[in-house]
C-alpha positions in Angstrom: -48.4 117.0 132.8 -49.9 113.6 133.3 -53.9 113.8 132.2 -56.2 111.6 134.2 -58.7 110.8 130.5 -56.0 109.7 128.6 -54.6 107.1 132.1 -58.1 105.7 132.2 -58.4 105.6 128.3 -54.6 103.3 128.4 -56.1 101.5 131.2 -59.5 100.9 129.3 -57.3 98.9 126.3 -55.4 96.8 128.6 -58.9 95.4 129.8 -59.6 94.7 126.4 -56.6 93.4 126.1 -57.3 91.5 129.3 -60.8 90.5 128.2 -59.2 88.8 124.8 -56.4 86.9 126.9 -59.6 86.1 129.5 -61.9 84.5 126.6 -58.6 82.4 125.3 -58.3 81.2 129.1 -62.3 80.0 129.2 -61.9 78.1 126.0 -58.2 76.3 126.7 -59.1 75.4 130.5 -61.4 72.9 129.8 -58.9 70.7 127.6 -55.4 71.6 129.5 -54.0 68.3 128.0 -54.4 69.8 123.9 -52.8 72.7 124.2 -50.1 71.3 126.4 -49.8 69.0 123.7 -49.7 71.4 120.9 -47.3 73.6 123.0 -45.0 70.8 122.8 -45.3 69.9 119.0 -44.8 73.5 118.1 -41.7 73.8 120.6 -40.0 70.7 119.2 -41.0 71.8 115.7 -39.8 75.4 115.3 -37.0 74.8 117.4 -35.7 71.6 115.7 -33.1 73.2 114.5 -31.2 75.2 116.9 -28.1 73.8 118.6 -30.3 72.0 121.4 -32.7 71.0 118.8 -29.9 69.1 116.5 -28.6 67.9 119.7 -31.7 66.2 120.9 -33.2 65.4 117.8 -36.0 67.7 117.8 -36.9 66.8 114.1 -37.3 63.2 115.2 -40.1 63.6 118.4 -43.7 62.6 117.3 -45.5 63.4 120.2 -45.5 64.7 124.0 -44.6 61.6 125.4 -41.9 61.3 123.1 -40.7 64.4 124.4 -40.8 63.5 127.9 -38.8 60.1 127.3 -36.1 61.4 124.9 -35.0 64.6 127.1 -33.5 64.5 130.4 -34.1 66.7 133.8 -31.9 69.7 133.7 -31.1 72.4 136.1 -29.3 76.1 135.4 -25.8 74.0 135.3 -26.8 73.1 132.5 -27.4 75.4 130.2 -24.8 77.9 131.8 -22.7 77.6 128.5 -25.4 78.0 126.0 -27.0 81.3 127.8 -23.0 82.9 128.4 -23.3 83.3 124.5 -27.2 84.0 124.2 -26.2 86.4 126.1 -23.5 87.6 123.7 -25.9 87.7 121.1 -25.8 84.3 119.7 -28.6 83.0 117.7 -30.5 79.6 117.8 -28.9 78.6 120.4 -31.1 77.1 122.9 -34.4 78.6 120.8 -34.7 80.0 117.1 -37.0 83.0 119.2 -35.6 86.3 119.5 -34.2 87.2 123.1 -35.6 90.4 123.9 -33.5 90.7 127.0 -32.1 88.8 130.0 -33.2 88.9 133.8 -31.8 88.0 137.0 -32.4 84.5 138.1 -31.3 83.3 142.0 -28.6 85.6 143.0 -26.4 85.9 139.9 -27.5 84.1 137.6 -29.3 85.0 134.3 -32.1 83.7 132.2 -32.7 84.5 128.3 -36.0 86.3 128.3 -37.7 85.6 124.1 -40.2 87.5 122.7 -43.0 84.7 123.4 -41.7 84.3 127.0 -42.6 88.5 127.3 -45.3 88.3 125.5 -47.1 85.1 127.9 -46.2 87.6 131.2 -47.3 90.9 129.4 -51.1 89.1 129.0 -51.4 86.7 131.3 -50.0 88.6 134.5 -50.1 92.5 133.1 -53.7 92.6 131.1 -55.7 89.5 132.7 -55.2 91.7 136.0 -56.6 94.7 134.4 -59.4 92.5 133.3 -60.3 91.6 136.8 -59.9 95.6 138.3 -62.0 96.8 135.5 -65.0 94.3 136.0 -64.8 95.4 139.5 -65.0 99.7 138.4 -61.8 100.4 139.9 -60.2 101.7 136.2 -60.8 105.6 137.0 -59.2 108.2 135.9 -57.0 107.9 138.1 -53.2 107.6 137.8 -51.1 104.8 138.0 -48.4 104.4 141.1 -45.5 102.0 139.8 -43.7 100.4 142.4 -41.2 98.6 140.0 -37.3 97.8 140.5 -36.8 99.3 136.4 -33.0 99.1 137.0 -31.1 97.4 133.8 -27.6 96.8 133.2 -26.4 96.7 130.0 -23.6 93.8 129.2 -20.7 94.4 126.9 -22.8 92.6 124.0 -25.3 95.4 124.0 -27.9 92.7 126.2 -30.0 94.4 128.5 -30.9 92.3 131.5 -33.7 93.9 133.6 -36.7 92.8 135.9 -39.1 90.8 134.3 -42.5 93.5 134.8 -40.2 96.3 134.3 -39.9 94.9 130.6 -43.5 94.0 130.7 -44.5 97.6 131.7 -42.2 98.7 129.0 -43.7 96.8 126.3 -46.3 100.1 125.9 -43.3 102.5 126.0 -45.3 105.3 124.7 -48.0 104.9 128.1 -45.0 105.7 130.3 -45.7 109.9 130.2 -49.4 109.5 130.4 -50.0 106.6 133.1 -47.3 105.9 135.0 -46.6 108.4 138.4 -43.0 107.4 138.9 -40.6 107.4 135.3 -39.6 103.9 135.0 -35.7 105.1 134.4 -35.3 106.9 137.3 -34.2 104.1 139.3 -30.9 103.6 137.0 -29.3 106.7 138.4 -30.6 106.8 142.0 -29.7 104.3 145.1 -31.6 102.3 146.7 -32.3 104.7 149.5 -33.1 107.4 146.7 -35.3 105.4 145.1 -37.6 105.0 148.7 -37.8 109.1 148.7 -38.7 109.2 144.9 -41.5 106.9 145.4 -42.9 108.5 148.4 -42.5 111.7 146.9 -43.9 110.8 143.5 -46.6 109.3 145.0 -47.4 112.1 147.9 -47.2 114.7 145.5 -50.4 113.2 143.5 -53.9 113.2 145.3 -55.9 111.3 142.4 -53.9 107.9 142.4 -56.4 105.0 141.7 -53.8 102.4 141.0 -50.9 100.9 142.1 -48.5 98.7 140.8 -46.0 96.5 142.9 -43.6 93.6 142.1 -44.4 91.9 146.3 -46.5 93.4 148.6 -44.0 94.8 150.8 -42.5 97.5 147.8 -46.4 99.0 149.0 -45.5 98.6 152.8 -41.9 100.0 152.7 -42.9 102.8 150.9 -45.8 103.9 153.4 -43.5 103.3 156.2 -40.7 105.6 155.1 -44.1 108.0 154.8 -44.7 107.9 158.3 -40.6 108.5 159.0 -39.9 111.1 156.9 -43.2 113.1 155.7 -42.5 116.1 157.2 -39.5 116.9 154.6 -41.8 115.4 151.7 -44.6 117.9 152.8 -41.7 120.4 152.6 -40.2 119.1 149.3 -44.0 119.6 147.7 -44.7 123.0 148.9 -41.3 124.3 147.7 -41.3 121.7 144.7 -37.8 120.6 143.4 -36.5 119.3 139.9 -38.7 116.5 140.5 -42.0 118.0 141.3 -43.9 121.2 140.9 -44.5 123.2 144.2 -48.2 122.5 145.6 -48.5 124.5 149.1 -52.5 123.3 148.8 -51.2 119.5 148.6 -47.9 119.5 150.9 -50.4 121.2 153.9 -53.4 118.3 153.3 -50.1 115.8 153.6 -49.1 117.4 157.0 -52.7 117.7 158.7 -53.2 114.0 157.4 -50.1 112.4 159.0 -50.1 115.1 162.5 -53.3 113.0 163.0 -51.8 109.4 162.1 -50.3 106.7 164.1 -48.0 104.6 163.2 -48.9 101.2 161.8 -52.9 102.4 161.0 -55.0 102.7 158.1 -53.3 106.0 156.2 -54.1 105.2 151.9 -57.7 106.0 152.4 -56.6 109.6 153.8 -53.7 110.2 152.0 -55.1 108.7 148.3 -59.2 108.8 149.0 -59.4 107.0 144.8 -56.7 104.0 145.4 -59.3 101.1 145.4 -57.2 98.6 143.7 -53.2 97.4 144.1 -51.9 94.6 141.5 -49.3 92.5 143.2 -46.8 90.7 140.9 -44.8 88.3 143.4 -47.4 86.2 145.1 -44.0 83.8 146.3 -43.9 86.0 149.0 -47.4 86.5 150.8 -47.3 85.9 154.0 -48.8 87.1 157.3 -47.2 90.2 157.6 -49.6 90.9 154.6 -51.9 91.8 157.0 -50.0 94.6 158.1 -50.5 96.0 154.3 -54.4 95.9 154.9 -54.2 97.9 158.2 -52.5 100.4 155.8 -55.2 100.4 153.2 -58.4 99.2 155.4 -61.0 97.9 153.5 -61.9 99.8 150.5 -58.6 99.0 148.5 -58.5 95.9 147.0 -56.0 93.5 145.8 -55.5 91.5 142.2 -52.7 88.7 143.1 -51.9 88.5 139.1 -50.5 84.8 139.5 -46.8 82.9 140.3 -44.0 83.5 137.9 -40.4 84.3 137.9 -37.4 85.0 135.4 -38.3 81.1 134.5 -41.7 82.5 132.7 -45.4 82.9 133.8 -47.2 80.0 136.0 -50.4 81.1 136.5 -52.9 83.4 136.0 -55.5 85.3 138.4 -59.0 84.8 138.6 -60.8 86.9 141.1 -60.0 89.9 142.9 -58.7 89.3 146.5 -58.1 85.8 145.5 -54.5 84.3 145.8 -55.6 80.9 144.4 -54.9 81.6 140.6 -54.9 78.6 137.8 -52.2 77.2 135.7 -51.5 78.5 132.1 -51.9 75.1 129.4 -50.2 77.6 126.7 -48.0 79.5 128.0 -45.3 76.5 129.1 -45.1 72.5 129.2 -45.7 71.9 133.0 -44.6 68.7 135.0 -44.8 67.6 138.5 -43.4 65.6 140.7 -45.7 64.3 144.0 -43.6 66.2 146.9 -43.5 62.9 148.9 -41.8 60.7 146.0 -38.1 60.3 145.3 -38.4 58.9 142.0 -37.6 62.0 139.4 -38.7 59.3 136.5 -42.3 59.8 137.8 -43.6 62.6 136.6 -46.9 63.6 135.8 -48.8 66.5 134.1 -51.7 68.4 134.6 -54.7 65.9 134.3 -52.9 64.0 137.2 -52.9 66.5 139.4 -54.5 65.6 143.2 -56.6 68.2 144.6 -54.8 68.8 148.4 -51.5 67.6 147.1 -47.9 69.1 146.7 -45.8 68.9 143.7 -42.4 70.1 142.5 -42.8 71.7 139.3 -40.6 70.7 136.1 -41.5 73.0 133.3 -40.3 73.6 129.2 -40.5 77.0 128.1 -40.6 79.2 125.1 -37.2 80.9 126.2 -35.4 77.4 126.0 -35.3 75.9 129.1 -36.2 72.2 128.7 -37.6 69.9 131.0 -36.1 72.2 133.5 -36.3 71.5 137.5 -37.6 75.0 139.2 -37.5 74.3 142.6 -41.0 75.6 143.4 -43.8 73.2 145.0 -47.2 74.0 144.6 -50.5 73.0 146.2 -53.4 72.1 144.3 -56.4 74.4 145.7 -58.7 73.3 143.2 -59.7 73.5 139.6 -61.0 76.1 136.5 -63.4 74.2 134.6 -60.4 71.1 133.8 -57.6 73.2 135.0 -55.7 72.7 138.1 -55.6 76.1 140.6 -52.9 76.6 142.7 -51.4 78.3 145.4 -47.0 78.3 146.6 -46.4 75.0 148.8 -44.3 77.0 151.8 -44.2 73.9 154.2 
């Protein structure tokens, strides 16, 4: 049985989790260009002597700039090799930190996730967004509804590769059975369409919901349209209860006299969850207009923490303020380059100081999961700045 005190009392120490990472955040943004700096010396240095670190001479760099002339531009072809056998357990391959897993990386593909690569996600995107919900009063006691992809596959080495915020919501494994609506294993044995009814059933079947949880926006949106297609069997499914839920005739006849009333495409979380005030969305990539159709959903008392731009590559950016998109850069959490969007010169690259408010830049970053100097194909636009720190949004012309 999931107890509302004990959700708000997890959700209570990830904003002071948050509030640490937030005070780090105030201090490093007003001199991007040391930390950057002292990322780069302690990368070079506690990596020197991996295979990529003998191979480029790690020992011998003396600084940043060193850095930047010495090692080339690379893209996933080249490291294909070197993560086939991180990902057979090889060690000190392309880092001397330990791989806590894998994830998925444009199609196919797979990136080597290390500890300090999880660790940068789980503050900066997991408890610098509980930081903002809980300034704003919306850490009730309330449960949590997770709408996470937590399927993993498990490679002959004994590697698991898995979504990137399914590992960070993992890294508090023991908060699962007290905060969390929806098990985050259930989606290993269930398909895809099976996984839409457990969520809407999970989350139907719970009145006091005050968060939610969702990797893009739309996770939110598909879930309350199969709601509207299919709530008369989850009314049913909660009165009678079923392996997955315990029968609630009280809950399952609110359900049905809510949605007899609704019309498709209109404001239904307010009436169907009257505590959800706050939804954290992972993947801001993928905002776009038909957000709006998310907000006619939830009208205007829920409110939205955009947690900041990162992929399998590693953690971007950070939020700020609630309802806020625009989210600033992380100095510690990677080595960040850019190139100006209009030049064709890859030799001309500059780094954060350089940056051009109104301007659009690809984005070359070095990580802390061994990707060097590595060519992401994202643009971004610079909004603006935190104290020295550029803010940024995704570049989608």
């Amino acid at each position: 049985m999931l107890d509302r005190k004990v959700s708000k009392m997890i959700n209570e120490a990830r904003w002071a989790d948050g509030q640490q990472v937030r005070n780090r955040l105030e201090d490093i943004t007003y001199n991007p260009m040391r930390s950057q700096e002292e990322f780069v010396m302690r990368m070079v240095r506690e990596n020197a002597r991996t295979e990529y670190g003998r191979a480029n001479n790690f020992k011998a760099i003396r600084s940043m700039e060193e850095f930047r002339e010495r090692l080339p531009l690379t893209t996933y072809d080249d490291y294909a090799g070197y993560i086939e056998r991180i990902a057979n357990k090889e060690k000190n391959i392309l880092t001397a930190y330990l791989t806590e897993s894998m994830s998925a990386f444009d199609g196919s593909k797979k990136l080597p996730q290390s500890r300090w690569t999880v660790q940068a996600g789980y503050e900066y995107n997991f408890c610098a967004a509980f930081y903002i919900a809980g300034n704003h009063d919306l850490l009730t006691e309330g449960l949590t509804l997770n709408l996470i992809d937590g399927t993993t596959e498990q490679l002959p080495s004994g590697m698991m590769v898995r979504n990137m915020l399914a590992h960070l919501l993992l890294k508090r494994e023991t908060d699962n059975s007290q905060s969390y609506i929806i098990p985050l294993d259930f989606a290993d044995a269930l398909s895809h369409m099976d996984i839409r009814y457990l969520e809407a059933l999970f989350a139907l079947s719970q009145k006091d919901l005050s968060l939610a949880i969702c990797e893009r926006y739309d996770n939110m949106v598909e879930m309350l349209r199969y709601i509207e297609k299919h709530w008369p069997r989850l009314a049913e499914d909660i009165e009678n209860g079923n392996t997955l839920v315990q029968p609630d005739a009280e809950r399952a006849n609110a359900i049905r006299e809510i949605m007899e009333e609704h019309h498709i495409g209109t404001q239904m979380v307010e009436q169907l969850w009257p505590s959800l005030h706050c939804i954290l969305v992972y993947d801001v990539d993928r905002l776009s207009a038909s957000f709006e159709l998310l907000r006619t959903y939830c009208g205007s008392h829920v409110h939205f923490v955009f947690t900041g731009i990162s992929s399998p590559i590693g953690t971007f950016s950070t939020t700020l303020n609630m309802d806020d998109p625009q989210t600033v850069l992380i100095p510690d959490s990677m080595f960040y380059e850019f190139k100006d969007k209009e030049s064709r010169n890859d030799n001309r690259l500059l780094t954060l100081d350089q940056l051009e408010i109104g301007r659009s830049y690809e984005l070359v970053v070095t990580t802390l999961s061994g990707l060097y100097r590595f060519k992401t194909k994202k643009t971004f636009l610079v909004v603006g700045r935190y104290h020295d720190t550029p803010t940024v949004i995704v570049d989608k012309g």
